[in-house]
VOGUDREN-223474 format. One record per atom (N, C-alpha, C): x, y, z; residue in three letters. Coordinates in steps of 0.2 Angstrom, whole numbers. Last residue first. Layout:
# residues N
[[X, Y, Z], "ala"]
...
***
This chain:
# residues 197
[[-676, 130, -217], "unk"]
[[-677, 126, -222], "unk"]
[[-680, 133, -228], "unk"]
[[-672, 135, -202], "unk"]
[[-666, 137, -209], "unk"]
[[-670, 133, -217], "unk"]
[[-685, 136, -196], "unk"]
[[-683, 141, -198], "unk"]
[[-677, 143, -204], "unk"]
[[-685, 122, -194], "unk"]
[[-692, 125, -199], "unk"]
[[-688, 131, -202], "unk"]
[[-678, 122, -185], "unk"]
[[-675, 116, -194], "unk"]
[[-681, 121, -196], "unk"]
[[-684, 124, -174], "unk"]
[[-678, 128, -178], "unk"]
[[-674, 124, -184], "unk"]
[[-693, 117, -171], "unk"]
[[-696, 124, -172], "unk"]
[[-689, 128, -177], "unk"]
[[-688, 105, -170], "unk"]
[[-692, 105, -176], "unk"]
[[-691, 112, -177], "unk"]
[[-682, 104, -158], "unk"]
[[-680, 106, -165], "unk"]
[[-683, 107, -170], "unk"]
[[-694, 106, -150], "unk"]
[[-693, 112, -151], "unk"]
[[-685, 111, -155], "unk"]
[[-700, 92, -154], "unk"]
[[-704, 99, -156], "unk"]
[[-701, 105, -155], "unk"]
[[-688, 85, -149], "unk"]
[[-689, 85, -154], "unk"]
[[-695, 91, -158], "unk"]
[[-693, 88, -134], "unk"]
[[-689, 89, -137], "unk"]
[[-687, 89, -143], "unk"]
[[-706, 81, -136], "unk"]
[[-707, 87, -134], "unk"]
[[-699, 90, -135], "unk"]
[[-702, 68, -139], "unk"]
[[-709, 70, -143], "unk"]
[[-708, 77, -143], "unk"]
[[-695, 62, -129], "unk"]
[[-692, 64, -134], "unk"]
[[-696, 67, -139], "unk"]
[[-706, 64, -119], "unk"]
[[-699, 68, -117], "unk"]
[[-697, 68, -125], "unk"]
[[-722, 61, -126], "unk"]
[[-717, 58, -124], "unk"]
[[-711, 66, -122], "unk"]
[[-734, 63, -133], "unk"]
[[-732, 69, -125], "unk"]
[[-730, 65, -124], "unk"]
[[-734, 61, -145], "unk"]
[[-738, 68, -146], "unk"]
[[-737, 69, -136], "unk"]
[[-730, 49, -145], "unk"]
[[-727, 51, -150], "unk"]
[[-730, 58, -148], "unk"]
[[-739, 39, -138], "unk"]
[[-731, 41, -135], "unk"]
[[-728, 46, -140], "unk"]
[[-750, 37, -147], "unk"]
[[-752, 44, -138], "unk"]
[[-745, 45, -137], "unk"]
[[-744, 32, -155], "unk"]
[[-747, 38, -157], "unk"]
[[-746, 42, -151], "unk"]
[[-739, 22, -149], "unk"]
[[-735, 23, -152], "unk"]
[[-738, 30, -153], "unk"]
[[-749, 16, -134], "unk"]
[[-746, 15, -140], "unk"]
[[-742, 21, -142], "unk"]
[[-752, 13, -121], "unk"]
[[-757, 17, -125], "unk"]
[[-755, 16, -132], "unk"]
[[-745, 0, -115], "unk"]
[[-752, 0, -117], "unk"]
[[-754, 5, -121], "unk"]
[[-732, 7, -116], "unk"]
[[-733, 2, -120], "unk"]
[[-741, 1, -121], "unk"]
[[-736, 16, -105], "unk"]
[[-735, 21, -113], "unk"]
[[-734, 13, -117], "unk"]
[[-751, 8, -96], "unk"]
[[-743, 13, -98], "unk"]
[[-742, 13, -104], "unk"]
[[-766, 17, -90], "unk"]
[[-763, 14, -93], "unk"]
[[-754, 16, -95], "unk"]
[[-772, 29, -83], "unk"]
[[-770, 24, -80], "unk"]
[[-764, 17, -84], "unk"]
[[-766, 46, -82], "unk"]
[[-769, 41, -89], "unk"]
[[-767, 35, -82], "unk"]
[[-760, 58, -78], "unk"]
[[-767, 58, -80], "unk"]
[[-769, 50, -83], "unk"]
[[-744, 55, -83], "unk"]
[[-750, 60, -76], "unk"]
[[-755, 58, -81], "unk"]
[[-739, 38, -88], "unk"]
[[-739, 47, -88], "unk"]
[[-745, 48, -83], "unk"]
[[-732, 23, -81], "unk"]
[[-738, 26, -83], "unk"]
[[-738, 35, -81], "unk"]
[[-720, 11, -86], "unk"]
[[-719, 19, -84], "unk"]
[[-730, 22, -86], "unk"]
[[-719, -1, -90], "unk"]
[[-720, 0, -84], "unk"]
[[-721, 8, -81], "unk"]
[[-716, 0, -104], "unk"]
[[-722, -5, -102], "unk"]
[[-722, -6, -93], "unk"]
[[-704, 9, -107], "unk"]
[[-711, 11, -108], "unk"]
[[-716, 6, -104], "unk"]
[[-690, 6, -105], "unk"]
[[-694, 5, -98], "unk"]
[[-702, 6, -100], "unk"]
[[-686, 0, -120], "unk"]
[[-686, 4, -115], "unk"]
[[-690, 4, -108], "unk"]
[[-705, 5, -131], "unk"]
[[-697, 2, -130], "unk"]
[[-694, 1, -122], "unk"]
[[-719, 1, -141], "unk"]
[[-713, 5, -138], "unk"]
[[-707, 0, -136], "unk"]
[[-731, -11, -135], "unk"]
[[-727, -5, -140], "unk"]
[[-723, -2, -137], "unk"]
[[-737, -20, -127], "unk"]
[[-733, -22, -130], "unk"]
[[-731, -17, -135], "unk"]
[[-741, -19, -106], "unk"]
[[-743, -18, -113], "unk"]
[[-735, -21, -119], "unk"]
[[-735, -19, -91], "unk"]
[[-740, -22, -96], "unk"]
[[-741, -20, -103], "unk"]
[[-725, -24, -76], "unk"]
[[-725, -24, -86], "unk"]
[[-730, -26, -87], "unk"]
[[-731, -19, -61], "unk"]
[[-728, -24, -66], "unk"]
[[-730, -22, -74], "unk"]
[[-733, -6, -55], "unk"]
[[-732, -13, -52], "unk"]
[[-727, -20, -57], "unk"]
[[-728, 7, -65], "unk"]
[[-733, 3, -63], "unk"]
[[-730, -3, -59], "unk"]
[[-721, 23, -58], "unk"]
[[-720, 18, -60], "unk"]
[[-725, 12, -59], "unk"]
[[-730, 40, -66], "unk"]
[[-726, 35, -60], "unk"]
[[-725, 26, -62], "unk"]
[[-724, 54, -76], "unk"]
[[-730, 48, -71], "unk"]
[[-728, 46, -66], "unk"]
[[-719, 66, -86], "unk"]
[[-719, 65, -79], "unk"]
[[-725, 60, -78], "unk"]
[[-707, 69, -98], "unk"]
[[-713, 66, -96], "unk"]
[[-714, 63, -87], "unk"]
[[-698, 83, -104], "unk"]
[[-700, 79, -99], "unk"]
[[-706, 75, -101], "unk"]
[[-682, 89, -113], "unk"]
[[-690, 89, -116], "unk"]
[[-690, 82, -109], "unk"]
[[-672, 101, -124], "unk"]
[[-674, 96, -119], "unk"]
[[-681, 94, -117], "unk"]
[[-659, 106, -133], "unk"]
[[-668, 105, -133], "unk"]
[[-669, 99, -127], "unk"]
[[-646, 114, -139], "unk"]
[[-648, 112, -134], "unk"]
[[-655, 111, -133], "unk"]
[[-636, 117, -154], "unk"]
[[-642, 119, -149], "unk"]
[[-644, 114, -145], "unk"]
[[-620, 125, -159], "unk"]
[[-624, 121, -156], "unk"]
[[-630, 122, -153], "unk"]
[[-614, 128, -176], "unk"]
[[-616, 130, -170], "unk"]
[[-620, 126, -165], "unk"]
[[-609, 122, -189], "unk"]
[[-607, 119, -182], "unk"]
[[-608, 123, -175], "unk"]
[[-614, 127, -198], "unk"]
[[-610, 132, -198], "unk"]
[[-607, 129, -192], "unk"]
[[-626, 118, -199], "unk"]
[[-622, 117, -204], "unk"]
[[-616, 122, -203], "unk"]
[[-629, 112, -183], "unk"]
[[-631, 115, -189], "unk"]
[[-625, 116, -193], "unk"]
[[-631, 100, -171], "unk"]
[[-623, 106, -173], "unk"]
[[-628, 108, -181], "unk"]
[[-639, 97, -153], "unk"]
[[-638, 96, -163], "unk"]
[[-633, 102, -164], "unk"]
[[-644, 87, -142], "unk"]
[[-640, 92, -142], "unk"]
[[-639, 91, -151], "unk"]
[[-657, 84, -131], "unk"]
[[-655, 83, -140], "unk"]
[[-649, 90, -142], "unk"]
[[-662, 74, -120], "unk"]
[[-660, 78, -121], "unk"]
[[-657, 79, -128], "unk"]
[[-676, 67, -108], "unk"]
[[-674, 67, -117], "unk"]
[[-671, 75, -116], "unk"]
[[-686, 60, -94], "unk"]
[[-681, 66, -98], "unk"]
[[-676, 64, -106], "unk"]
[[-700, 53, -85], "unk"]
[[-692, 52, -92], "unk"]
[[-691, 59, -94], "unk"]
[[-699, 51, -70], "unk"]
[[-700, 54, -77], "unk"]
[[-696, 53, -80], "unk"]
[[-711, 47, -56], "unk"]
[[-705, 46, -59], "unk"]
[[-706, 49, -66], "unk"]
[[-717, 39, -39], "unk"]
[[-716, 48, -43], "unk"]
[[-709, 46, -50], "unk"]
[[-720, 32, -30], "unk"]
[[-720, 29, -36], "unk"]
[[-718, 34, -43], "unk"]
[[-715, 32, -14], "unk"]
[[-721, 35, -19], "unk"]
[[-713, 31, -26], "unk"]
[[-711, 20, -7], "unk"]
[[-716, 21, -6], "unk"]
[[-719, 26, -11], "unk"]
[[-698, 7, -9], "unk"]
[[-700, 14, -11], "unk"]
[[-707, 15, -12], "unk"]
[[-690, -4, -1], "unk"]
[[-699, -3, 0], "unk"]
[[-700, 6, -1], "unk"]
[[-679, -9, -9], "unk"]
[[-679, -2, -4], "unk"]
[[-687, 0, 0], "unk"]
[[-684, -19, -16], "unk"]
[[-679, -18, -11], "unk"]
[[-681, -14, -5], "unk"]
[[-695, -13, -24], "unk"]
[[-694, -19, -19], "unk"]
[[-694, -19, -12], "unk"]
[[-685, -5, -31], "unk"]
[[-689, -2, -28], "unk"]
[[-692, -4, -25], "unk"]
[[-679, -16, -39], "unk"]
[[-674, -12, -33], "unk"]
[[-679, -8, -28], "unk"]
[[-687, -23, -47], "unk"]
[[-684, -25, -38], "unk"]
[[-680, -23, -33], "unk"]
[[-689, -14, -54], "unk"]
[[-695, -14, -51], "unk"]
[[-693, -20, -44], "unk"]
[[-676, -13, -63], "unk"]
[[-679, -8, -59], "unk"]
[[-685, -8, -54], "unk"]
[[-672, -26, -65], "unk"]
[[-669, -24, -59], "unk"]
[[-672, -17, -56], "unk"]
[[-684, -27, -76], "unk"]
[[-685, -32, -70], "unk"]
[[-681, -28, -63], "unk"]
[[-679, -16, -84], "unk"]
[[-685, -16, -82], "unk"]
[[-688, -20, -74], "unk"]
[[-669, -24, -90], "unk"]
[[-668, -17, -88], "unk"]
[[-673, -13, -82], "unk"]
[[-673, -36, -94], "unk"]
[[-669, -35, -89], "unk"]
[[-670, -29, -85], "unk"]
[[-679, -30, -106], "unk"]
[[-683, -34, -100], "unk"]
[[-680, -35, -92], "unk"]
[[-672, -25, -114], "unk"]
[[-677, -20, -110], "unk"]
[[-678, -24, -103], "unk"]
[[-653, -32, -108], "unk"]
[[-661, -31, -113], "unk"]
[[-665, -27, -109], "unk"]
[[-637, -28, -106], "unk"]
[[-642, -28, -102], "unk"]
[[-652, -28, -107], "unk"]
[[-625, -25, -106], "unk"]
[[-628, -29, -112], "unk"]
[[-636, -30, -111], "unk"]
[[-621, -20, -99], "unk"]
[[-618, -15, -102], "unk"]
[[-623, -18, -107], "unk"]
[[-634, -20, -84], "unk"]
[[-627, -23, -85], "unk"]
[[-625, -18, -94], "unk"]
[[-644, -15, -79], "unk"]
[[-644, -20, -77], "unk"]
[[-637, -24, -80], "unk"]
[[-645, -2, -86], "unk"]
[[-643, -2, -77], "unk"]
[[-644, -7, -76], "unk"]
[[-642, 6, -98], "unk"]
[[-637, -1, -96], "unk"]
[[-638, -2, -87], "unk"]
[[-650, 14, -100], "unk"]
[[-650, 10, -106], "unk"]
[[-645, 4, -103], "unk"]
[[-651, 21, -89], "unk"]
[[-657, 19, -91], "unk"]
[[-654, 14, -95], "unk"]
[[-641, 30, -82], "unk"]
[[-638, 23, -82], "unk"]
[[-643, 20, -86], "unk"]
[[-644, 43, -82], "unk"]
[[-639, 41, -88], "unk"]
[[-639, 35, -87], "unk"]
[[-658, 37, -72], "unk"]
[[-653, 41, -74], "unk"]
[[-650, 41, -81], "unk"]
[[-663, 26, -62], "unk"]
[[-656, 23, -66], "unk"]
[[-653, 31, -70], "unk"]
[[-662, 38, -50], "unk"]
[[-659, 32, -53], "unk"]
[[-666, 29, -57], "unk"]
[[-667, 47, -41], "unk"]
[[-667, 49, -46], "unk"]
[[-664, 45, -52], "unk"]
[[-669, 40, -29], "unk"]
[[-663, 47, -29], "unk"]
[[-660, 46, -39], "unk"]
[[-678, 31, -29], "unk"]
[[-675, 28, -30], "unk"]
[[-667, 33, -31], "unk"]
[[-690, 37, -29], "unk"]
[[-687, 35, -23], "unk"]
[[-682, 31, -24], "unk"]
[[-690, 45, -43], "unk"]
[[-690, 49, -36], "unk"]
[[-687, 45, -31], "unk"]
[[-682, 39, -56], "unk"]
[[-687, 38, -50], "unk"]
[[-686, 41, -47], "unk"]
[[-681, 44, -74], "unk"]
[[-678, 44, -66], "unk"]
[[-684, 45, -60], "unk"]
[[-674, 35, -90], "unk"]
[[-680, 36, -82], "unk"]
[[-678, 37, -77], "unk"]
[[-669, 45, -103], "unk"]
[[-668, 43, -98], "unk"]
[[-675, 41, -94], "unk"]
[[-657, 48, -117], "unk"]
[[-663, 51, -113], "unk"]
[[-663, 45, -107], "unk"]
[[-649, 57, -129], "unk"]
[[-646, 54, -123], "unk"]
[[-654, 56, -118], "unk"]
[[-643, 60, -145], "unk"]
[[-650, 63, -140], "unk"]
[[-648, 57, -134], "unk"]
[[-639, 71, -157], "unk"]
[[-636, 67, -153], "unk"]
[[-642, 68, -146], "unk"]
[[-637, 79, -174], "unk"]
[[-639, 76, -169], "unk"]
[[-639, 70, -165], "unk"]
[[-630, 88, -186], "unk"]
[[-629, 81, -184], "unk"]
[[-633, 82, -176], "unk"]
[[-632, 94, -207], "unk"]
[[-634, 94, -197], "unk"]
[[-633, 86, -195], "unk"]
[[-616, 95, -213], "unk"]
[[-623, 93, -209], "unk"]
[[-627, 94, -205], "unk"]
[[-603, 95, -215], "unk"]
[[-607, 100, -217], "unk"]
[[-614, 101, -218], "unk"]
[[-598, 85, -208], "unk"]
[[-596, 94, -205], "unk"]
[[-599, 98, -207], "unk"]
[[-599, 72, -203], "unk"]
[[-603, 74, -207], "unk"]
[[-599, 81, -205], "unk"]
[[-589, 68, -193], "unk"]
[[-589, 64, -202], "unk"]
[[-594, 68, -205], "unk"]
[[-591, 76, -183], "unk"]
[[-583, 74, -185], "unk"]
[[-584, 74, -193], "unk"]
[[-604, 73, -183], "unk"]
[[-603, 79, -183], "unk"]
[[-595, 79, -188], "unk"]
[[-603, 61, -173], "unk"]
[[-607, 61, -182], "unk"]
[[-605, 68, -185], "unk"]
[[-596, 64, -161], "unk"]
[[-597, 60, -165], "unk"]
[[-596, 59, -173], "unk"]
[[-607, 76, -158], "unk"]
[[-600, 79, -160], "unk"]
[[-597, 71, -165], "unk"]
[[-616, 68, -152], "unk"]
[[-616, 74, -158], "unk"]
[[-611, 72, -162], "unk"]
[[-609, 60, -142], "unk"]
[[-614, 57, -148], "unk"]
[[-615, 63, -155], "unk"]
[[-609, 70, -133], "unk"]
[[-601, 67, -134], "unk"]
[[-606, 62, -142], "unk"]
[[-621, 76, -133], "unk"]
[[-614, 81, -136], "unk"]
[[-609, 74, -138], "unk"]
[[-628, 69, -126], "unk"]
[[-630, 69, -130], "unk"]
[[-625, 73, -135], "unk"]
[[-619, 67, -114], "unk"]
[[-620, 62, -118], "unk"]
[[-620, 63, -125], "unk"]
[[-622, 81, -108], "unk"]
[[-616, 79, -109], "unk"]
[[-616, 73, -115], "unk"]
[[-639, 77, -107], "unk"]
[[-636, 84, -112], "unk"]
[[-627, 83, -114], "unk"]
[[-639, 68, -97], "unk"]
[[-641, 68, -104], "unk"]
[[-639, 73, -107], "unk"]
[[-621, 69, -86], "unk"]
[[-630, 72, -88], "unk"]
[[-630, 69, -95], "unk"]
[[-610, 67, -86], "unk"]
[[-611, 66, -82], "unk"]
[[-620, 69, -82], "unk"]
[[-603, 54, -100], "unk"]
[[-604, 62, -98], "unk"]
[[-607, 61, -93], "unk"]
[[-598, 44, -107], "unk"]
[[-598, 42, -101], "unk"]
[[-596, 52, -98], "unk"]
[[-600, 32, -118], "unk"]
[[-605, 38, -116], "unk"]
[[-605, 39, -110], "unk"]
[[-590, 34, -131], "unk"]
[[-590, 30, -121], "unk"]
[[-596, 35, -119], "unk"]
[[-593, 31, -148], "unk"]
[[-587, 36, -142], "unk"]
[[-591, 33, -136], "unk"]
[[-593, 20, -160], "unk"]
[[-598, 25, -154], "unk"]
[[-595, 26, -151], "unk"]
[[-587, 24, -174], "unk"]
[[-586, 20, -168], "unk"]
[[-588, 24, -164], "unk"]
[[-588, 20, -192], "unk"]
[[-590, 25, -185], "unk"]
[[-589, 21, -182], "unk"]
[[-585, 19, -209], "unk"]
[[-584, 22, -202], "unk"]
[[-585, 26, -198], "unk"]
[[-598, 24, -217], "unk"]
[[-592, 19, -220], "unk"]
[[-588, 17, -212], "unk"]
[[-613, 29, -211], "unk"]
[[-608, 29, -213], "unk"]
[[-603, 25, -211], "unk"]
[[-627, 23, -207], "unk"]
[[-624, 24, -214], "unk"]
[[-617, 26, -216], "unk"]
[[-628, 21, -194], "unk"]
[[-627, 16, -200], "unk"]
[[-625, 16, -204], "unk"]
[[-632, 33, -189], "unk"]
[[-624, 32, -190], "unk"]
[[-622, 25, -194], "unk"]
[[-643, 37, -200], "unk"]
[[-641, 37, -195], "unk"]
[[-634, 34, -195], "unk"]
[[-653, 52, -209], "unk"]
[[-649, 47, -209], "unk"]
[[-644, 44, -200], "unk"]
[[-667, 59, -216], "unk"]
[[-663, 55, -210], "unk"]
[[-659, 50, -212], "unk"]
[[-669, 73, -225], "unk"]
[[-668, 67, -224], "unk"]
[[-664, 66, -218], "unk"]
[[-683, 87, -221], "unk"]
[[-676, 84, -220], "unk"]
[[-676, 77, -224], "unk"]
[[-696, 92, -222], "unk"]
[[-692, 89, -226], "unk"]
[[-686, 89, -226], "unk"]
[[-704, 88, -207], "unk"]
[[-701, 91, -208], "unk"]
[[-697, 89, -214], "unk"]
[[-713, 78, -204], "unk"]
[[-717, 83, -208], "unk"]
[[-714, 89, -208], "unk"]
[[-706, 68, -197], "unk"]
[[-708, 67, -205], "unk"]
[[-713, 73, -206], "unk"]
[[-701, 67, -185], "unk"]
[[-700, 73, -190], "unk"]
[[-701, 71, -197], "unk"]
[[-707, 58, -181], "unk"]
[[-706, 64, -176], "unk"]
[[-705, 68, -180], "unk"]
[[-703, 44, -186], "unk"]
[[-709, 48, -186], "unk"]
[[-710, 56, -184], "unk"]
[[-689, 46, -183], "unk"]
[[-694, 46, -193], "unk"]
[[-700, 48, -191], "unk"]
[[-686, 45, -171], "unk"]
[[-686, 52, -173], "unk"]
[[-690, 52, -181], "unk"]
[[-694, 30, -168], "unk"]
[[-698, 37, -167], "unk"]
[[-696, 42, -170], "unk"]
[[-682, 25, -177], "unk"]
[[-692, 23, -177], "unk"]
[[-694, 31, -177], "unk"]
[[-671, 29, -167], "unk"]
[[-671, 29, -175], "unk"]
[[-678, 32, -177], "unk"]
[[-677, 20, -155], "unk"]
[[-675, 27, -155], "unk"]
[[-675, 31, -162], "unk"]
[[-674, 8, -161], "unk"]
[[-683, 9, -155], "unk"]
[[-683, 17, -157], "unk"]
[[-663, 5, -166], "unk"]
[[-666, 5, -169], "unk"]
[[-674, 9, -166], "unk"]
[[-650, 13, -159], "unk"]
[[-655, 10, -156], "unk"]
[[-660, 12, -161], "unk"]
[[-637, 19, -161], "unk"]
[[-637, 13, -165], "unk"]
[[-645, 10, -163], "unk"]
[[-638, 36, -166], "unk"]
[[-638, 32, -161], "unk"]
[[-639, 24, -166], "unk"]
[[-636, 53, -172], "unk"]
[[-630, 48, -169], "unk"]
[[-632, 43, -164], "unk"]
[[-641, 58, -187], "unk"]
[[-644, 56, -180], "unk"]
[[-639, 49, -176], "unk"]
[[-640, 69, -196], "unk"]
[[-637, 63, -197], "unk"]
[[-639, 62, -189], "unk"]
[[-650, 77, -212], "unk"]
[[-649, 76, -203], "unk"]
[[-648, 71, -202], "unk"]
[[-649, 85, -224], "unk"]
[[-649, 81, -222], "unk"]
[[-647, 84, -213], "unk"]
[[-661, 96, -236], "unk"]
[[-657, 96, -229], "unk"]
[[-656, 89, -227], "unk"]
***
């Protein structure tokens, strides 16, 4: 069985291989095909995104599974920003580091008092008959002071989960891969690739 995975974000790629390597699918991502041009990911939710990205690779693959995941960080004091905007809130070309600095000055700015914040992951996927399934998946912590650690990607080195003082860049790659948002959404495809294999 292959599985064509609609993003160009190597960080993102990494995790679904490991995610599903004890599912015998192959991965493939939009790299590999001859022509592709990312559509405007301008849906009004992760779920929205994560379809307008499907459907995408879906076009070219038809008799595929194709998958499309659009995820995110949302501050509580910040009215739930950056949102769909995580991958670009510091501009379109924006690095993590950027991405990261404007989020710890906004909340500065604003003198945001509670620190309450979660990453959500959503995974919209079309099966071989192009039915579609919907997987969604949370991590709940808060935001650290300032950047520390070095694994992962993304806002990781400032987001610390409930119970743990450390941030998901400091725990690493394994703790992030067993109760990350995309961790948990990707466990409930898994549930149903098991089922058609």
């Amino acid at each position: 069985m292959e599985l064509w995975i609609a993003t160009g974000n190597q960080g993102k790629l990494n995790e679904f291989r490991m995610l599903l390597n004890r599912v015998p699918v192959e991965i493939h991502s939009q790299a590999e095909l001859p022509v592709f041009a990312a559509p405007p990911e301008n849906g009004d939710s992760f779920v929205a995104n994560a379809r307008i990205k499907a459907k995408a690779v879906k076009a070219l693959k038809a008799s595929q599974w194709a998958m499309g995941e659009d995820s995110g960080l949302e501050v509580a004091g910040l009215s739930n920003l950056p949102g769909i905007h995580s991958a670009r809130y510091a501009g379109p070309k924006a690095s993590d580091s950027e991405n990261t600095a404007k989020l710890l000055k906004m909340m500065q700015l604003r003198a945001v008092s509670s620190r309450a914040a979660q990453f959500r992951s959503a995974i919209v996927a079309y099966d071989h008959q192009g039915r579609e399934h919907v997987f969604e998946g949370a991590l709940k912590g808060e935001i650290a002071k300032a950047p520390r650690g070095a694994a992962g990607f993304g806002y990781d080195s400032i987001f610390v989960p409930e119970g743990q003082t450390q941030t998901l860049a400091e725990l690493g790659l394994a703790f992030k891969n067993k109760v990350s948002h995309r961790a948990r959404a990707v466990a409930a495809l898994i549930a149903v690739l098991e089922n058609r294999l």
